[in-house]
C-alpha positions in Angstrom: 0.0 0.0 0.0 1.3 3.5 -1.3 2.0 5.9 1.6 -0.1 8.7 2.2 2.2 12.3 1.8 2.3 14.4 4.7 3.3 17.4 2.9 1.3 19.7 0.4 2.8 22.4 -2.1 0.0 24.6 -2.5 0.0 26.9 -5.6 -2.9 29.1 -5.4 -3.9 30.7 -8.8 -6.8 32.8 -8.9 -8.0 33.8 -12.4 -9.4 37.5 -12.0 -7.2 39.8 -11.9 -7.5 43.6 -11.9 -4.2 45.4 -13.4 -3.7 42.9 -16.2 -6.1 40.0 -17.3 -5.5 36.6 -16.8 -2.5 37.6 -15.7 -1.5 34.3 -14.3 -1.8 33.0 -17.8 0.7 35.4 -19.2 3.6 33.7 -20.6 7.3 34.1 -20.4 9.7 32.0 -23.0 6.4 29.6 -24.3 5.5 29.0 -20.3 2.3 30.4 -18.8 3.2 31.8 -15.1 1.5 28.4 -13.7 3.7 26.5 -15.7 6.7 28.0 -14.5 5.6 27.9 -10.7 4.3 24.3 -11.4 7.7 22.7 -12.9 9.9 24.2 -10.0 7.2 22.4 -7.7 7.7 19.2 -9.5 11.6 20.0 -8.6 10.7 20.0 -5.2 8.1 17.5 -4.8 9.2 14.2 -2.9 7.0 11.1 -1.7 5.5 12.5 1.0 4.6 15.9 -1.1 1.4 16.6 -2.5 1.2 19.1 -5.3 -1.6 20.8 -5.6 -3.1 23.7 -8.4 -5.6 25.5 -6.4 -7.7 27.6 -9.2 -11.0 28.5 -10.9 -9.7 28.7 -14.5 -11.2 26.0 -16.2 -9.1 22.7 -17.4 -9.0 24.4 -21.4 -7.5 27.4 -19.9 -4.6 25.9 -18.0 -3.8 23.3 -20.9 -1.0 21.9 -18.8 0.5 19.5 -20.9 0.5 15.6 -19.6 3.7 15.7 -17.6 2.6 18.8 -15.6 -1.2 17.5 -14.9 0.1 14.0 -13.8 2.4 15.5 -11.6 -0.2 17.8 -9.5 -4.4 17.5 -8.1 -6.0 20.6 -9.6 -8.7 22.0 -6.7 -11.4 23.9 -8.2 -11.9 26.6 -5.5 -15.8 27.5 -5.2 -16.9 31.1 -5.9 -16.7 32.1 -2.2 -13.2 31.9 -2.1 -12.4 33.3 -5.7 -13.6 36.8 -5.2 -10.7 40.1 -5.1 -11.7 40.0 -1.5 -10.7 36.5 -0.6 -7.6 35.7 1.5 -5.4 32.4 0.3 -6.2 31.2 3.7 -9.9 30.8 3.0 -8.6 29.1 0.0 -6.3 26.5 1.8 -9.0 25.9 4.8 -11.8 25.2 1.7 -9.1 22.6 0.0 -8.5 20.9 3.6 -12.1 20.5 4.2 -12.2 18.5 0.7 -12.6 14.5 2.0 -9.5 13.8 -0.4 -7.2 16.3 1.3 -9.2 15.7 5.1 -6.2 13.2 6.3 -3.6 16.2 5.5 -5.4 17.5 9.2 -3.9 14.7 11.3 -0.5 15.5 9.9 2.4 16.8 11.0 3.6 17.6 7.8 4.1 21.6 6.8 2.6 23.4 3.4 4.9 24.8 0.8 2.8 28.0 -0.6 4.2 29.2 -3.6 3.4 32.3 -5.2 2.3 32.1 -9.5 3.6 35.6 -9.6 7.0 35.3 -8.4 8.4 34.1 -11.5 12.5 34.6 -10.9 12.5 33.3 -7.6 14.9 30.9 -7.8 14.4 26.8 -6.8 17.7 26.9 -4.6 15.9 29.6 -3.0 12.7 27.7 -2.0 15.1 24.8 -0.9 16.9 26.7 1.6 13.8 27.9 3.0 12.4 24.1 3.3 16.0 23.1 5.1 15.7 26.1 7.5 12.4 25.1 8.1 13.1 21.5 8.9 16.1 22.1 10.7 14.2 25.0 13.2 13.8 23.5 16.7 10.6 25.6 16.9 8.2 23.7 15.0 5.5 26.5 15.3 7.3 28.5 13.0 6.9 30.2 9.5 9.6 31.0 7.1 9.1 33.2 3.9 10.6 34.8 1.6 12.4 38.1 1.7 14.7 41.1 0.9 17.3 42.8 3.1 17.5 46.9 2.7 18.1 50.3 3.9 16.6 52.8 1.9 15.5 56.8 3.4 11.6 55.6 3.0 9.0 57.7 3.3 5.1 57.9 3.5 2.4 60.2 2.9 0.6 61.4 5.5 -2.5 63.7 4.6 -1.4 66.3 2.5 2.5 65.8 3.6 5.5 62.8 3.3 7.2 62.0 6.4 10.1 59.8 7.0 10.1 56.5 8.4 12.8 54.4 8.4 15.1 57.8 9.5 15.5 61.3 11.2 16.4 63.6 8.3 17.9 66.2 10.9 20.1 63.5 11.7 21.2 62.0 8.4 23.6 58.9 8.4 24.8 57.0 5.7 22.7 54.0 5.0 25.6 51.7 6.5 24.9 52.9 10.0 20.8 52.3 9.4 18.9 49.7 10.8 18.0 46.8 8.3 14.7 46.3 7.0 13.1 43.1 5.7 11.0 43.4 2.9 7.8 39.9 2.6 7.8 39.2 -1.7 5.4 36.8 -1.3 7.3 34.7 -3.6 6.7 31.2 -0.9 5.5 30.6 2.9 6.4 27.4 4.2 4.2 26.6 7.5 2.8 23.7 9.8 -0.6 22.2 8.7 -1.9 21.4 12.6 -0.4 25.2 13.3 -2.4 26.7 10.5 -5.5 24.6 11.5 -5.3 26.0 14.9 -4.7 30.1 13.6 -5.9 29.9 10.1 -3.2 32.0 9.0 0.1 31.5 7.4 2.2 33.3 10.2 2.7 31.3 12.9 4.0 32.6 16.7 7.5 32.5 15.2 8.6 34.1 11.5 11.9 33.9 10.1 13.0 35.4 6.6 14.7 33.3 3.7 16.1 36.5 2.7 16.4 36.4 -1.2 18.1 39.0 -3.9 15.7 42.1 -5.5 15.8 40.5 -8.8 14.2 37.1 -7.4 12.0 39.2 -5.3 9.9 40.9 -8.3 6.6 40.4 -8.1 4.1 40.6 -11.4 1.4 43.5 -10.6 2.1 45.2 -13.2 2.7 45.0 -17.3 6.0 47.2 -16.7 7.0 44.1 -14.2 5.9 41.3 -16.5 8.1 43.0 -19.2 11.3 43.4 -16.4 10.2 38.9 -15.9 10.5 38.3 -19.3 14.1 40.0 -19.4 16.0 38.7 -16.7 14.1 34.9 -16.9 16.4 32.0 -17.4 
């Protein structure tokens, strides 16, 4: 009898999209965005991982080719969960409450959430985020992904900016400033039983996988989908 996995890699892919349409279906080099997401997935999948396409595009729409769909369970999220207002939570709770998925509850196994959109973000990367992961002593723990910097940001507050991350009276050279840690979104990596008990990906304890700028991009935009296609290997 085939083991059951413990793990799941949870790809959720949403098919409205407000800035540019379908915009998980855009393609870079021949590959739609869920292709590209999907076949570093396969990359990381072992026996006791579960990939898994959570979307509401229809099967014609994804046209995954045969090695792609017999590597991954497509979940066809209901409407409830596919609206601009819906959190990826609500999405993950709906697929755990699916009978197929139910046993994933009594597991001690973690999810992998990867993000379509993060398209650059490297596979090494995503590894070293499952090893810190695995290795952390605290097993109540989130890691994701993100960017070290000091920059002179600022805000806008009413009718005025104001600084945040300094004191412009008291200017120092961005060596001696504190470092800030940007989220990408690119991948989450957190306990099932934890997220079951919070229903949300951070758990009491968060570590960054800290990642370059370039891996870090993030499609929201047609100007970002055109900087994806350029630096893309």
């Amino acid at each position: 009898m085939n083991r059951r996995p413990r793990n799941i890699i949870f790809i959720p892919a949403r098919k409205g999209s407000s800035r540019i349409k379908n915009k998980n279906l855009k393609t870079i080099h021949s590959s739609t965005l869920i292709e590209i997401c999907i076949k570093k997935a396969i990359n990381l999948k072992n026996d006791d991982t579960q990939i898994v396409l959570s979307t509401d595009f229809s099967n014609k729409e994804l046209n995954l080719s045969e090695f792609l769909s017999k590597n991954i369970v497509i979940h066809k999220r209901s409407i409830q969960v596919s609206q601009n207002n819906s959190s990826t939570e609500s999405t993950l709770k709906e697929l755990l409450d699916v009978d197929n998925f139910k046993h994933f509850k009594e597991s001690n196994g973690y999810v992998l959430m990867m993000q379509v959109t993060s398209p650059l973000l490297e596979i090494q990367s995503i590894q070293k985020g499952l090893d810190l992961f695995l290795s952390s002593s605290k097993y109540n723990t989130t890691i994701f992904s993100a960017y070290k910097y000091k920059q002179f940001t600022w805000v806008k507050k009413g009718g005025n900016f104001e600084p945040i991350s300094y004191d412009p009276d008291n200017r120092n050279n961005t060596q001696m400033m504190q470092d800030y840690f940007q989220e990408t979104g690119g991948f989450y990596i957190f306990p099932i039983k934890g997220f079951l008990k919070k229903l949300n990906r951070f758990m009491d304890y968060k570590t960054p996988l800290i990642i370059n700028q370039i891996e870090s991009l993030d499609i929201d935009e047609i100007e970002d989908l055109n900087t994806a296609r350029k630096y893309f290997k």
